[in-house]
N, C-alpha and C positions, 0 to 999 in steps of 0.2 A: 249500527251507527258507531261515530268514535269520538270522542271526544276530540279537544285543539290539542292537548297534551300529547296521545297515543297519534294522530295525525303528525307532529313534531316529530315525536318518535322515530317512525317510521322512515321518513325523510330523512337522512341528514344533512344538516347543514341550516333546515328552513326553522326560523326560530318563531316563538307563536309572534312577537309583536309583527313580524312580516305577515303571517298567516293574518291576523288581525284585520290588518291594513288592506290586505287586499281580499277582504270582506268588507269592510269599512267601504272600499272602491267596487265594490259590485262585480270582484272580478270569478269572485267563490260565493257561492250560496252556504251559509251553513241556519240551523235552527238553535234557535236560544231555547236551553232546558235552564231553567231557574237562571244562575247566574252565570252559565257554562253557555259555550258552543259546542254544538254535537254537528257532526257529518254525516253524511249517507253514503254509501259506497259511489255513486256516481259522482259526487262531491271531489271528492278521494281521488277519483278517476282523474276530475279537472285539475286538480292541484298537482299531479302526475305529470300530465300535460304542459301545465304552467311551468314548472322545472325545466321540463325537457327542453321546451322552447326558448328559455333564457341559455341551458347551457348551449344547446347546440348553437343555435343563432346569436347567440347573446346581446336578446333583445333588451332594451330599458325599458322601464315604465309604463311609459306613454306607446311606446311601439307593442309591448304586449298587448294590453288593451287594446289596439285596435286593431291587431292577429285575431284574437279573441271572440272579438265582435264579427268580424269576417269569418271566420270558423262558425258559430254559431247561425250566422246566417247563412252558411253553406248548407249545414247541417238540417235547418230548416225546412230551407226548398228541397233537399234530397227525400226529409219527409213527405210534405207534400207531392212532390212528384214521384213518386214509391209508387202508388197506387196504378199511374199514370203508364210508368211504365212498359206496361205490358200493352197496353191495348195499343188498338192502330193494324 
C-alpha cells in the first residue's frame, strides 16, 4: 500500500489536492488509515490510467468520469462473460 504522498511522488505533476479530489469524486478508491489515505497497488494502477487518459486524449473532468465509468463497466461484463467464453 502507498500512502497520497508516495502516490504524488511517483507521478509527476499530480499534486495530492487533485489526487484528493478525485477521491472526494469517486473516481479513485483509496482507504483511510487514521488521518492518512493509503492506496493499493490496483488503486495506483487506476490513477495511471487516469493520467494517461487526460494526457493522451486530454479529457476534462466530466469527460473522464464518464470514460471511467464505461471502462469499468466494460471491465465488468468481460468478468462476467470470462467464464462464458468457452463453452458453446
Amino acid at each position: 500500500m502507498m500512502t497520497l504522498e508516495l502516490v504524488c511522488a511517483r507521478f509527476q505533476g499530480l499534486a495530492p489536492e487533485e489526487l484528493r479530489g478525485w477521491v472526494a469524486a469517486g473516481l479513485v478508491r483509496a482507504d483511510p488509515e487514521g488521518e492518512a489515505l493509503v492506496f493499493q497497488e490496483i488503486d495506483v494502477a487506476r490513477i495511471a490510467l487516469i493520467l494517461e487518459l487526460r494526457e493522451t486524449l486530454a479529457l476534462e473532468e466530466d469527460a473522464l468520469a464518464l470514460v471511467l465509468s464505461l471502462l469499468d463497466q466494460i471491465y465488468a461484463l468481460r468478468r462476467r462473460l470470462g467464464g462464458r467464453l468457452g463453452e458453446g
